[in-house]
gemmi code that builds the backbone of each chain (N, CA, C; Angstrom):
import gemmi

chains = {
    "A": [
        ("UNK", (26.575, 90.440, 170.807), (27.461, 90.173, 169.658), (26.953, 90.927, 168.444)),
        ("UNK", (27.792, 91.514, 168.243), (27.448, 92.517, 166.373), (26.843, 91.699, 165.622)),
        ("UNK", (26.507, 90.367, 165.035), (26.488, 89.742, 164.500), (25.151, 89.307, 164.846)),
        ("UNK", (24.627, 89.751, 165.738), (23.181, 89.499, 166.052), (22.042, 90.102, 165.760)),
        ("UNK", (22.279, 90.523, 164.781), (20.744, 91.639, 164.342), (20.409, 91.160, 162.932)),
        ("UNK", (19.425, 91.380, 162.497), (18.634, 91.226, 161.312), (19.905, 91.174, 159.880)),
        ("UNK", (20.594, 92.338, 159.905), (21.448, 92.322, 158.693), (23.069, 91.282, 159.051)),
        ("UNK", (22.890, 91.155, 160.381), (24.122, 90.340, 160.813), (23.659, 88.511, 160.417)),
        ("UNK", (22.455, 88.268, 160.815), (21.799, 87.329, 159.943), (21.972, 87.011, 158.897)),
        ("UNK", (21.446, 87.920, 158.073), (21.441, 87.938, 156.793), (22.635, 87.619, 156.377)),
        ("UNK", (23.371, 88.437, 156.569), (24.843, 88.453, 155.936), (25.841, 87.059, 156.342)),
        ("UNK", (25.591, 86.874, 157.291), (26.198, 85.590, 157.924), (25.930, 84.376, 157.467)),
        ("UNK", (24.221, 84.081, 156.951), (24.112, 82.960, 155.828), (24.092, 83.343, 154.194)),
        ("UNK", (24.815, 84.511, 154.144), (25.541, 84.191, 153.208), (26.581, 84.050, 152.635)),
        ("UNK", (27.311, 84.537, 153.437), (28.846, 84.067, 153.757), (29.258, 82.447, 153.951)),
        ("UNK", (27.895, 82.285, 154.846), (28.207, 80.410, 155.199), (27.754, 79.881, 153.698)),
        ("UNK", (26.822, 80.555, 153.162), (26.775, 79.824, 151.564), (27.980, 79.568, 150.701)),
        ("UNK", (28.566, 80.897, 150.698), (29.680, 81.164, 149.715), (30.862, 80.500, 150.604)),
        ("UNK", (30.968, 80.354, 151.703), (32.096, 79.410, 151.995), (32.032, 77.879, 151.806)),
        ("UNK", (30.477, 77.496, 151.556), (30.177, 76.457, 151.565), (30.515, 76.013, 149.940)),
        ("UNK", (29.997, 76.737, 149.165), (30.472, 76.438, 147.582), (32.015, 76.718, 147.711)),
        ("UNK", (32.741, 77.708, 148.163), (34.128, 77.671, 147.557), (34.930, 76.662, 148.522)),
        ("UNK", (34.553, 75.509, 149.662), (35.069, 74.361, 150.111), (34.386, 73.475, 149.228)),
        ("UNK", (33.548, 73.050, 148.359), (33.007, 72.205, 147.624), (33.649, 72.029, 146.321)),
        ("UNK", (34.377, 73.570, 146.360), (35.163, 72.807, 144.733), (36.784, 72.816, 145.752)),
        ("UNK", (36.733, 73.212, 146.537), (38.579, 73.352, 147.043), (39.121, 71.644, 147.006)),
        ("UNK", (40.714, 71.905, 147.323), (41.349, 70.904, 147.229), (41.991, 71.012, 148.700)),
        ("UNK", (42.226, 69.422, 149.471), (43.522, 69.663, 150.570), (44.982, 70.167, 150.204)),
        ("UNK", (45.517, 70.007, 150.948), (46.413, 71.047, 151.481), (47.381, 70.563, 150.229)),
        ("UNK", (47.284, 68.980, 150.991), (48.803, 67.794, 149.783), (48.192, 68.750, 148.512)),
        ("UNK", (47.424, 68.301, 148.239), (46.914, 68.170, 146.311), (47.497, 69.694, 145.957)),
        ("UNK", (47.041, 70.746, 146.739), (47.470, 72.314, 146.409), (48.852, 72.683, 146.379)),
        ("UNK", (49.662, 71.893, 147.296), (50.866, 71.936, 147.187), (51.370, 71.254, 146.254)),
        ("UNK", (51.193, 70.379, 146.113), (51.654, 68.763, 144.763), (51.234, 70.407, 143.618)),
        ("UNK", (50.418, 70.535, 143.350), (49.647, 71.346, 142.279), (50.357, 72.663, 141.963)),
        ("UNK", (50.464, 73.838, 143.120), (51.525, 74.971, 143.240), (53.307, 74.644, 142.587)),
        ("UNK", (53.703, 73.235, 143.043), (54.858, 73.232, 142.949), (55.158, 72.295, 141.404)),
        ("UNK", (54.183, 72.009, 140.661), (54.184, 71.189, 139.226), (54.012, 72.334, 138.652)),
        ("UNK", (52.746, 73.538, 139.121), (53.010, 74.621, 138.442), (54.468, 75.381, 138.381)),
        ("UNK", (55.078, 75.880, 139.233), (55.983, 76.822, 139.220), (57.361, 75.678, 138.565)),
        ("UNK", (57.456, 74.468, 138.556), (58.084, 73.743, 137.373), (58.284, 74.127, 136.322)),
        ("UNK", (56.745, 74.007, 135.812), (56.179, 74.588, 134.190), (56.240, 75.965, 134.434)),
        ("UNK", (56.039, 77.150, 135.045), (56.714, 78.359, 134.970), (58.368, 78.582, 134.479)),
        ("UNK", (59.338, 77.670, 135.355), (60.293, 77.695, 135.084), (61.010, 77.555, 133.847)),
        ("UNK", (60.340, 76.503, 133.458), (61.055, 76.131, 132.151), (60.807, 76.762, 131.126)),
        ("UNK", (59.263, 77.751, 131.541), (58.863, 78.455, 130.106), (59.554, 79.832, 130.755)),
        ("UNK", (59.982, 80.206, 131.604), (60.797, 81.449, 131.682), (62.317, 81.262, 131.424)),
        ("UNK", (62.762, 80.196, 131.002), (64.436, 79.829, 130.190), (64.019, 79.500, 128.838)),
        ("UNK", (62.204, 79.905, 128.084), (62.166, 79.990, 127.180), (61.712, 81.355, 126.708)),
        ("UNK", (62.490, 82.417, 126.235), (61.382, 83.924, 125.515), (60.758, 83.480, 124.532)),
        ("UNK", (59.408, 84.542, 124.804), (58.321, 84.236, 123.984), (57.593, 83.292, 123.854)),
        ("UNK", (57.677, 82.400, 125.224), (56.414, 81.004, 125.334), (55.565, 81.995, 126.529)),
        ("UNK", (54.249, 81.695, 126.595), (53.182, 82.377, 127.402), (53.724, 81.676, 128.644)),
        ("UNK", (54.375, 81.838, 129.640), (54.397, 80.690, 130.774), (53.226, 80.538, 131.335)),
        ("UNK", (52.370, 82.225, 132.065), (51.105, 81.798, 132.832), (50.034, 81.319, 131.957)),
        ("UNK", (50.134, 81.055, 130.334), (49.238, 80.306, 129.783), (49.532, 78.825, 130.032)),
        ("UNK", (50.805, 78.696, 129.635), (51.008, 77.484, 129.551), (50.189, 76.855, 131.324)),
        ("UNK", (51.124, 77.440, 132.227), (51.112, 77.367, 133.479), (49.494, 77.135, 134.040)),
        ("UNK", (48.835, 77.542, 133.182), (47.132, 77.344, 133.582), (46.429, 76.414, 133.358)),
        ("UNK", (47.126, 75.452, 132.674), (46.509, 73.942, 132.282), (46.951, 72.899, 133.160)),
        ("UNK", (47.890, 73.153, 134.111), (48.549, 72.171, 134.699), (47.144, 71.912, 136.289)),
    ],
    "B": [
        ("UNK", (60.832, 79.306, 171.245), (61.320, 78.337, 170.651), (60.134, 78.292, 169.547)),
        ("UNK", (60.277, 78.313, 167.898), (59.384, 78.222, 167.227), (59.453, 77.128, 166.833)),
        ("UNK", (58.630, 76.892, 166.152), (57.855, 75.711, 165.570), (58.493, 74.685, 164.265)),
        ("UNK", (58.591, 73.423, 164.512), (59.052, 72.276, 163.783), (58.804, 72.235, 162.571)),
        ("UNK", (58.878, 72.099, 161.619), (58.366, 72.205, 160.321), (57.375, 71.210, 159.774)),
        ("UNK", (57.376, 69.660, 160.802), (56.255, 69.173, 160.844), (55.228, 69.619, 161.572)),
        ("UNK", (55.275, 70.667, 162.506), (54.008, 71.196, 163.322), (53.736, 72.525, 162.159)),
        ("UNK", (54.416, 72.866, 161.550), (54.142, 74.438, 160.428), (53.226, 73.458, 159.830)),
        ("UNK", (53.617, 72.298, 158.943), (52.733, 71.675, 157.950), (51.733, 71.364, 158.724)),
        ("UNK", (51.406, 70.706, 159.976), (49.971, 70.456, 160.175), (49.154, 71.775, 160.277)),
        ("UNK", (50.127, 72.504, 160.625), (48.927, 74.448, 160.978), (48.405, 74.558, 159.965)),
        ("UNK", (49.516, 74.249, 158.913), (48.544, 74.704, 157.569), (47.669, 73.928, 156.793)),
        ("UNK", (47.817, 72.657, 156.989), (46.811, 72.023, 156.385), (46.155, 71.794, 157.162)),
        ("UNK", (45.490, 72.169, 158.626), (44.589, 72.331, 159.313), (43.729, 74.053, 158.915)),
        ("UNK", (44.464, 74.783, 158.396), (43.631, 75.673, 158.293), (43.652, 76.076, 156.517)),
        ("UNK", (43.811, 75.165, 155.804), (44.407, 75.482, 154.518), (42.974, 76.012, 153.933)),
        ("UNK", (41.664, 75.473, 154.009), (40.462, 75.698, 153.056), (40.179, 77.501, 153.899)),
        ("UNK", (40.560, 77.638, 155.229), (39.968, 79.073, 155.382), (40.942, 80.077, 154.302)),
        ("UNK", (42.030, 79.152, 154.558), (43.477, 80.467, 154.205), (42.932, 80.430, 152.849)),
        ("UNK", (42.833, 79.645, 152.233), (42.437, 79.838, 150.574), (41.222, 80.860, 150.336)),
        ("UNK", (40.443, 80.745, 151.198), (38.835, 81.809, 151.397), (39.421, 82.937, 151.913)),
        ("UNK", (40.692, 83.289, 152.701), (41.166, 84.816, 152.812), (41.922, 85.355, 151.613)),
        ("UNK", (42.767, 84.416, 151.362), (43.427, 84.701, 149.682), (42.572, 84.830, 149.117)),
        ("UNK", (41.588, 84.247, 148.797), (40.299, 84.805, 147.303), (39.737, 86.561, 148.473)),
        ("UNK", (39.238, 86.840, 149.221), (39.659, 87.698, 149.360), (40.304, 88.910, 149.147)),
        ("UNK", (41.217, 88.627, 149.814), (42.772, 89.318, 149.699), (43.125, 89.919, 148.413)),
        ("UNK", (42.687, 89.315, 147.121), (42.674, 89.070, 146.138), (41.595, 89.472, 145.182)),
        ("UNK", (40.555, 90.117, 145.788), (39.373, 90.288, 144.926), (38.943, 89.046, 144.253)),
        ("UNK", (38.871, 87.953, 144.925), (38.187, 86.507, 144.395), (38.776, 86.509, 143.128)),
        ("UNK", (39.846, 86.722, 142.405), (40.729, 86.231, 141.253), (41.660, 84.677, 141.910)),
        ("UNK", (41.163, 83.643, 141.762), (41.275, 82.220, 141.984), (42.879, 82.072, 141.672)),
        ("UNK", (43.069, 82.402, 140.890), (44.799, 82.467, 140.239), (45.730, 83.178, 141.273)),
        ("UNK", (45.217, 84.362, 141.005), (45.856, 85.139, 141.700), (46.328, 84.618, 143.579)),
        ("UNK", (44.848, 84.461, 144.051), (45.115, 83.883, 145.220), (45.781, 82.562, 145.568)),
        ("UNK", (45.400, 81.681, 144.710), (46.222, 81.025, 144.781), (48.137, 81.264, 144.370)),
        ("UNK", (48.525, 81.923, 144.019), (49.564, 82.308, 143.709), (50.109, 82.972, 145.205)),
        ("UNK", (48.856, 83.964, 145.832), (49.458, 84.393, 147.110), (49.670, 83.237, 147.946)),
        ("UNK", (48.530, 82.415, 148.042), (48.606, 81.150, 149.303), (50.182, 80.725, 148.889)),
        ("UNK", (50.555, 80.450, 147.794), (51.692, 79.291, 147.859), (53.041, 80.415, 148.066)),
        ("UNK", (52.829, 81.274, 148.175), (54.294, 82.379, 148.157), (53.912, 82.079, 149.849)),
        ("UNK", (52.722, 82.661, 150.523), (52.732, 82.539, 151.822), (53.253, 81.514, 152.769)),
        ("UNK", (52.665, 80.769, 152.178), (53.200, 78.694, 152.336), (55.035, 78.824, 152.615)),
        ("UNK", (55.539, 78.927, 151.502), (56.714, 79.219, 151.387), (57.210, 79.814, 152.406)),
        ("UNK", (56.801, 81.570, 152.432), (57.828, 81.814, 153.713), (57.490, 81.240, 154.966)),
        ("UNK", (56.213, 80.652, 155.429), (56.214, 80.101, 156.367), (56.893, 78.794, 156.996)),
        ("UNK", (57.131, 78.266, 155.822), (58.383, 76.723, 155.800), (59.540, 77.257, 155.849)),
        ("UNK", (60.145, 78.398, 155.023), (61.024, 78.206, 155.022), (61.977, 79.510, 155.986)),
        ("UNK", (60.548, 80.072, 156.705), (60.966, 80.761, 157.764), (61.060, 81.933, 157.540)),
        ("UNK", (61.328, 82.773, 156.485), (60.829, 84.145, 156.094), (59.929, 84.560, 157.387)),
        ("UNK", (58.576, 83.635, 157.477), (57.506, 84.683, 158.317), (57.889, 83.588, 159.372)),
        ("UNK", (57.751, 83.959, 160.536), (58.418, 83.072, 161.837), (57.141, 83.594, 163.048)),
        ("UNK", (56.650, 82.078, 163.229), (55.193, 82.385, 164.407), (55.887, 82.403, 165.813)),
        ("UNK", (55.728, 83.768, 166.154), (55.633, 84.033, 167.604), (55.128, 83.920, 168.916)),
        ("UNK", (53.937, 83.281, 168.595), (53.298, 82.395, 169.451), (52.247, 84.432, 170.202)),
        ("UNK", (52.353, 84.794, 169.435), (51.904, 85.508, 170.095), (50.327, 86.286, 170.106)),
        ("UNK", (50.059, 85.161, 169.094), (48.416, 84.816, 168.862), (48.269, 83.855, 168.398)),
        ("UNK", (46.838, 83.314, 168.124), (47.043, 81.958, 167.438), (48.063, 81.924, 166.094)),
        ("UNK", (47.835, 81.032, 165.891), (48.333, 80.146, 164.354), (47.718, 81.057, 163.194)),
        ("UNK", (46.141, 80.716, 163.521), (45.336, 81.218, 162.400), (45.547, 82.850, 162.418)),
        ("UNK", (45.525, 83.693, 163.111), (45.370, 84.858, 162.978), (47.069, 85.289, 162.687)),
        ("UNK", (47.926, 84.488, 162.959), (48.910, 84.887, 162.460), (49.580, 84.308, 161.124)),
        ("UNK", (48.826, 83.172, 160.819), (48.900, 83.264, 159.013), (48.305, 84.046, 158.311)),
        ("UNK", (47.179, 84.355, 158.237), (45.948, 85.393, 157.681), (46.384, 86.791, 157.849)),
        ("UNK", (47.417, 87.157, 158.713), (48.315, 88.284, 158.801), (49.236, 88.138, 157.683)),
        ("UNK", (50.281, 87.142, 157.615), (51.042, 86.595, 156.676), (50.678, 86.962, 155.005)),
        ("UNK", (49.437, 85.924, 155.107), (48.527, 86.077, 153.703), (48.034, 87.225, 153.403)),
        ("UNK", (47.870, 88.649, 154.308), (47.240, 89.584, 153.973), (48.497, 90.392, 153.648)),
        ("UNK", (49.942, 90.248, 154.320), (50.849, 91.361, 153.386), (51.504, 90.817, 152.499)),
        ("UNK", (51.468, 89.234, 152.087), (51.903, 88.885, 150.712), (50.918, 89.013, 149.805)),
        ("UNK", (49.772, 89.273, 150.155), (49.172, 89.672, 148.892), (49.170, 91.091, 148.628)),
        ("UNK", (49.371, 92.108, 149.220), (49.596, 93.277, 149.148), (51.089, 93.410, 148.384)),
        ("UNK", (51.958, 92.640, 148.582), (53.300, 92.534, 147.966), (52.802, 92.237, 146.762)),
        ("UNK", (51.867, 91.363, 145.976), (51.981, 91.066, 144.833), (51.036, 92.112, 144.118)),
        ("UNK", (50.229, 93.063, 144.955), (49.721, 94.080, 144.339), (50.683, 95.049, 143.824)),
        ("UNK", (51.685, 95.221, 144.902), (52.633, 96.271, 144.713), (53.225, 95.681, 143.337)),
        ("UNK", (53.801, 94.331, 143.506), (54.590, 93.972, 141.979), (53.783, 94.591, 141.312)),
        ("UNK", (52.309, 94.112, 140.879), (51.550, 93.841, 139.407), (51.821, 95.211, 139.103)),
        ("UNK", (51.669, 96.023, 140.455), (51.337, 97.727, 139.616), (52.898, 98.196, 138.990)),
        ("UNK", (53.521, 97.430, 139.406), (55.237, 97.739, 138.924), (55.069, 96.986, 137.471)),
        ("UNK", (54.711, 96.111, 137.452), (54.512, 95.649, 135.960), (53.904, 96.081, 134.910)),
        ("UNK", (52.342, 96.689, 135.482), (51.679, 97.546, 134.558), (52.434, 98.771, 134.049)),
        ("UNK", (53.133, 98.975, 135.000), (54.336, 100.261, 134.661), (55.333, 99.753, 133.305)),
        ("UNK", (55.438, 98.872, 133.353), (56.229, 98.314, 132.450), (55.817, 97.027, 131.118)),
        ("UNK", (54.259, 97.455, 131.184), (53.567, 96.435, 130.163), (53.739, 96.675, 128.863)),
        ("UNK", (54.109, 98.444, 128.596), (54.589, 98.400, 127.220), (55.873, 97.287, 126.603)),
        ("UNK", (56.839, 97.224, 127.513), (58.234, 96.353, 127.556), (58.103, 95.032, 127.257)),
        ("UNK", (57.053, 94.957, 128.097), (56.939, 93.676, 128.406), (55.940, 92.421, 127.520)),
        ("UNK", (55.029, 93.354, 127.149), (54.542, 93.395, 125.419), (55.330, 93.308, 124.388)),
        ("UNK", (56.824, 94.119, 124.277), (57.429, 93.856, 123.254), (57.989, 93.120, 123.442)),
        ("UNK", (58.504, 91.819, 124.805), (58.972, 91.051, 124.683), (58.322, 90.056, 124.615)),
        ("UNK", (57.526, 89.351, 124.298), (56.659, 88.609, 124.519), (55.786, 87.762, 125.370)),
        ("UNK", (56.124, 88.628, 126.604), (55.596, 88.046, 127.769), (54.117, 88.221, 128.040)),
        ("UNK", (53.082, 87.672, 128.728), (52.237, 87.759, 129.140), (51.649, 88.081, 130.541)),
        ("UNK", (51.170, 88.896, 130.605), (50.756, 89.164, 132.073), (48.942, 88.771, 132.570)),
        ("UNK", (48.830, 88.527, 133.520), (47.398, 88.466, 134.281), (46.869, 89.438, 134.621)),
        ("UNK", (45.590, 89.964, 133.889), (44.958, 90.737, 133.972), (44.394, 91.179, 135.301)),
        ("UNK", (43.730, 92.271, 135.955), (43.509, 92.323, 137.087), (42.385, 92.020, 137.411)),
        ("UNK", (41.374, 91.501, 136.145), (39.714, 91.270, 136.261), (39.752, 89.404, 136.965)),
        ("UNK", (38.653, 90.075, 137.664), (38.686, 88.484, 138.178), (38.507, 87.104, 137.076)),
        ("UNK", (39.154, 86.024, 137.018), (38.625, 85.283, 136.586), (37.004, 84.665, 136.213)),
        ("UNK", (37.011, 84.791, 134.967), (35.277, 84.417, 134.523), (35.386, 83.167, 134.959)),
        ("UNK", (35.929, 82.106, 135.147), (36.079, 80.718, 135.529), (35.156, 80.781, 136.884)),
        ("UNK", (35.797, 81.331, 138.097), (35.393, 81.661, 139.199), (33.744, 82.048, 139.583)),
        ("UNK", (33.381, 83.191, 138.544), (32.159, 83.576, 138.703), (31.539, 82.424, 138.178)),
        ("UNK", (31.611, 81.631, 137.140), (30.214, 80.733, 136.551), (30.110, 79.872, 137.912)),
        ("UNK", (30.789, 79.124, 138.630), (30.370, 78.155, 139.075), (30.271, 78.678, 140.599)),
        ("UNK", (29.549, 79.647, 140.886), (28.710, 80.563, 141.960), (27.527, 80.304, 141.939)),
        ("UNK", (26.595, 80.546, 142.361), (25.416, 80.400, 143.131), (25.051, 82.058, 142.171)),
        ("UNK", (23.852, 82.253, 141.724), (23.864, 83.763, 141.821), (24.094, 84.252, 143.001)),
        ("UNK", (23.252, 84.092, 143.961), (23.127, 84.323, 145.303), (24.819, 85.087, 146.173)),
        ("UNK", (25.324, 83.647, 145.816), (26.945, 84.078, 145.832), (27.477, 85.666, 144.805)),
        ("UNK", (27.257, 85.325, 143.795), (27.793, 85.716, 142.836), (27.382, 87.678, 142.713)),
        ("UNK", (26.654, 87.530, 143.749), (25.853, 89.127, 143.948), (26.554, 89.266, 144.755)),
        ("UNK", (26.918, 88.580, 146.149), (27.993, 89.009, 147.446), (28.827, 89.240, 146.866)),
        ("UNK", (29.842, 88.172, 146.140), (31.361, 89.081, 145.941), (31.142, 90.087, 145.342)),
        ("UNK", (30.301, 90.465, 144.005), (30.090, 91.622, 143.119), (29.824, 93.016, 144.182)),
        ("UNK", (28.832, 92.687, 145.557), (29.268, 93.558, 146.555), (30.286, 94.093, 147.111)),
        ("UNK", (30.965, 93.321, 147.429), (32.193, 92.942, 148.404), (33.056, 93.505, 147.333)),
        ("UNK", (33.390, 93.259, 146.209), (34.299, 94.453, 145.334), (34.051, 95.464, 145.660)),
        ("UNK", (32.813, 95.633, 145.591), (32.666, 97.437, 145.794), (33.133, 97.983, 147.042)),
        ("UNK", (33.002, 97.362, 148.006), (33.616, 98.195, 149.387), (35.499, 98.564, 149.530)),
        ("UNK", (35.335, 99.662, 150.413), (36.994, 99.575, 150.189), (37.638, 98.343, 151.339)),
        ("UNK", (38.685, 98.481, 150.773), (39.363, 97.186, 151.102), (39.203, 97.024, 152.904)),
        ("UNK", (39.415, 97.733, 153.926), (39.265, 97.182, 154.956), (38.213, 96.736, 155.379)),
        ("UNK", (37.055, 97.713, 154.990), (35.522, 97.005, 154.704), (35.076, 95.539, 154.594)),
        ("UNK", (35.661, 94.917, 153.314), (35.633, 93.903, 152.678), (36.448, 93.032, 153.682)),
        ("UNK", (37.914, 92.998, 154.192), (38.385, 92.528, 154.388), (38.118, 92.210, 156.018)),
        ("UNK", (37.257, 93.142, 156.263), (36.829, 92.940, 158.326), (35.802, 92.205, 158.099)),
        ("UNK", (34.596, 91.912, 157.273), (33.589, 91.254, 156.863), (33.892, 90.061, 156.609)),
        ("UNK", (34.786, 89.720, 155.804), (35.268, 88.563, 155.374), (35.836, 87.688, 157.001)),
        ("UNK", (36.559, 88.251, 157.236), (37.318, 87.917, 158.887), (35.870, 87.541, 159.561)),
        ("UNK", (34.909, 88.520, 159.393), (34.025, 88.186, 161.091), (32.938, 86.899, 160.114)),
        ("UNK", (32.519, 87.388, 158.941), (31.863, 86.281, 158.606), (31.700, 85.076, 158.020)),
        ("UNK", (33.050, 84.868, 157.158), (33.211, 83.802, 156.097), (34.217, 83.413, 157.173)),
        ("UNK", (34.997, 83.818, 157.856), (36.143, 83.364, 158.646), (35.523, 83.497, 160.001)),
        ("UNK", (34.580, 83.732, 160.401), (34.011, 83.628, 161.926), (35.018, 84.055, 162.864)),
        ("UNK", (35.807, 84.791, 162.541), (36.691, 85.269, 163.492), (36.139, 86.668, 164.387)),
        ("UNK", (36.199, 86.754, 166.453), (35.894, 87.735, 166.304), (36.452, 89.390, 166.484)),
        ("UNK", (35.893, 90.154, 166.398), (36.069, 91.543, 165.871), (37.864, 91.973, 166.688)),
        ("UNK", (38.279, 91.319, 167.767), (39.724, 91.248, 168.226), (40.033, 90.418, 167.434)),
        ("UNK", (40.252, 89.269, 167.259), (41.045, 88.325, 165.966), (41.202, 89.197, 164.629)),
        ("UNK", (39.806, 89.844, 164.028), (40.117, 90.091, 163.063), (40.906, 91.824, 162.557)),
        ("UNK", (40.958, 92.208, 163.916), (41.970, 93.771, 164.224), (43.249, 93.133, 164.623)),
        ("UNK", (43.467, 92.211, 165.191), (45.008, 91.601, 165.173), (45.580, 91.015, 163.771)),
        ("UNK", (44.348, 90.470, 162.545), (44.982, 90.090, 161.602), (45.402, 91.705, 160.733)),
        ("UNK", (44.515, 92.333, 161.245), (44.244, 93.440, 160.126), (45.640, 94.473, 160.574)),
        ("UNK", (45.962, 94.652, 161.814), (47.147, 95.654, 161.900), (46.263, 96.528, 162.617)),
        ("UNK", (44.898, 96.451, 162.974), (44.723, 97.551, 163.396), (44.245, 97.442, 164.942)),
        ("UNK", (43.682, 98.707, 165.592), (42.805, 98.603, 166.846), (41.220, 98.050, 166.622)),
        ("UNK", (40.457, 97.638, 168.050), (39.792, 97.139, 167.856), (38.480, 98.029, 167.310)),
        ("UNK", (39.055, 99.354, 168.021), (38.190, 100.641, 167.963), (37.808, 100.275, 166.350)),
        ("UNK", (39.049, 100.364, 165.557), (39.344, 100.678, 164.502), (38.345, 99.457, 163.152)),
        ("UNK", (38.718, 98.835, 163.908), (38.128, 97.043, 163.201), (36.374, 97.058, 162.723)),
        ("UNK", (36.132, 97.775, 164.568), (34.380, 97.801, 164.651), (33.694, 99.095, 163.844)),
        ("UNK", (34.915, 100.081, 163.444), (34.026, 100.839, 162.507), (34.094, 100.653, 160.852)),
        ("UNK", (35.169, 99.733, 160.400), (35.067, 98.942, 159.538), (33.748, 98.211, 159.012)),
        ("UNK", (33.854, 97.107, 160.408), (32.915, 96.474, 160.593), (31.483, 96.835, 160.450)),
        ("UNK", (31.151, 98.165, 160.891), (29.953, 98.423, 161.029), (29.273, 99.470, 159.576)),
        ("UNK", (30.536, 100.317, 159.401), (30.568, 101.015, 158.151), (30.044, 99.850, 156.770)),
        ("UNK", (31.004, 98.813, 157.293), (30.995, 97.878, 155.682), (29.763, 96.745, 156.031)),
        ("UNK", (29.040, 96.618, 157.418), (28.175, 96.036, 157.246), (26.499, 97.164, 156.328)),
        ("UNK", (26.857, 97.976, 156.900), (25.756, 99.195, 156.486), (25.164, 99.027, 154.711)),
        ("UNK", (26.991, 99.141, 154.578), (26.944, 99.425, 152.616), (26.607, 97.990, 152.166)),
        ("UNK", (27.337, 97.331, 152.363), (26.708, 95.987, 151.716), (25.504, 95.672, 152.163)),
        ("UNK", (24.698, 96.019, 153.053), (23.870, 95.406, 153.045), (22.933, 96.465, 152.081)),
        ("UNK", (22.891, 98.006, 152.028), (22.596, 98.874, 150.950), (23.092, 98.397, 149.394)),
        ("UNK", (24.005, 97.429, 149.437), (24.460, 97.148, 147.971), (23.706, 95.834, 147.838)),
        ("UNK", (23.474, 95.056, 148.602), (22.514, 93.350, 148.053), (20.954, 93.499, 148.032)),
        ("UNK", (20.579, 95.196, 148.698), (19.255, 95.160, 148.757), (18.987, 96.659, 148.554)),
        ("UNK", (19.060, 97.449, 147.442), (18.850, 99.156, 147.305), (17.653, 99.515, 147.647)),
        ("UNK", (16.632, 98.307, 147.824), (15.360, 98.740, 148.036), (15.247, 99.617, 149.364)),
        ("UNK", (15.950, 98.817, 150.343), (16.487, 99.493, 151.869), (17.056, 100.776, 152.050)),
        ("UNK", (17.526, 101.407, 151.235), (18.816, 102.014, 151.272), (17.824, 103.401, 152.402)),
        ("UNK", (18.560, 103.799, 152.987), (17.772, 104.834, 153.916), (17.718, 105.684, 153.229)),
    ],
}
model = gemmi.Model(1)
for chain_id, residues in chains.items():
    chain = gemmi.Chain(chain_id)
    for i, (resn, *xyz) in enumerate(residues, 1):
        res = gemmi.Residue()
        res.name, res.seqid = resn, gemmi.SeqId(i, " ")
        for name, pos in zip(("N", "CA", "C"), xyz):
            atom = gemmi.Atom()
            atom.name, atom.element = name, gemmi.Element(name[0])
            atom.pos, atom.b_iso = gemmi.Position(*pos), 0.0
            res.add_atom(atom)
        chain.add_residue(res)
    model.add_chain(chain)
structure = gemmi.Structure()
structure.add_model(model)
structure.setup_entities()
């Protein structure tokens, strides 16, 4: 397996690190969806408004 | 015969935390951004736009999915930058292409040196690495997500293991 040598090592715990921190702050599936679709709400309404920031607004939600 | 829309929703929230780790990815780890691809992807997959063929798994055929909607939203942004003077005078705002500073603080340095690697490689590089190691997929899974041969995958693979590992440690560098 490629993945078996000294730099395949290496590289492999650190990948399992960095997957390990970016599942430690992630959310399930519900919450991302609930979350995606409250956002693109607040997109909407600030794009039937010109001149409101929507993806500012849109970044607090 | 494809798939129920209650069996689409369990695929994906069975594989939702990898798909989010190929979108950051996909994405040059801009958190926004990817997330913006995951939920466009989401979408056509419910609502049938992208339609599973059964002709690999689930996973390798969302992560296919997720890899040309995010290429679609590259294509937009660069259509927009085309048009940022306009779009400036109207008062709109656009998302920059730098990754989110949000993203980097709450890294590990450790972390925070890999992705700063992993930018640097070109994209299939990055993106066969990501597949075989953050996604443990192997080197056939991750040439079926990628579009390509396997020939093709393993010199990716081996090219982009070389440089990054010359980019996290220059002391090595041959």
């Amino acid at each position: 397996m490629t993945r078996e040598d000294e730099t395949g090592r290496d590289l492999a715990a650190r990948f399992a690190r960095l997957r390990a921190e970016e599942n430690a702050r992630g959310e399930d599936y519900a919450r991302f969806s609930a979350r995606m679709a409250a956002r693109e709400r607040l997109r909407e309404r600030h794009r039937r408004r010109p001149g409101v920031p929507a993806l500012a607004a849109a970044a607090v939600v | 015969m494809g798939l129920t829309r209650a069996e689409l929703e369990a695929g994906l929230e069975e594989h939702h935390a990898a798909s989010l780790g190929w979108a950051l990815s996909c994405c040059g780890w801009d958190r926004g951004e990817a997330e913006d691809v995951l939920q466009s992807s989401y979408l056509k997959v419910l609502d049938g736009r992208a339609r599973f063929g059964a002709r690999s798994s689930f996973r390798t055929w969302l992560f296919g999915v997720i890899r040309r909607t995010a290429a679609e939203h590259r294509r937009r942004a660069a259509l927009r930058r085309l048009w940022l003077p306009l779009a400036r005078a109207d008062g709109a705002v656009l998302r920059d292409a730098a990754p989110d500073p949000a993203s980097a603080l709450e890294r590990t340095e450790t972390s925070t040196r890999l992705v700063a690697a992993l930018r640097m490689l070109p994209r299939r590089q990055r993106e066969t690495l990501h597949l075989v190691f953050y996604e443990e997929l192997t080197l056939r899974e991750a040439a079926e997500v990628l579009g390509v041969t396997i020939g093709a995958a393993r010199q990716h693979y081996d090219r982009g293991k070389r440089r990054l590992r010359e980019l996290l440690d220059p002391e090595n560098r041959p």
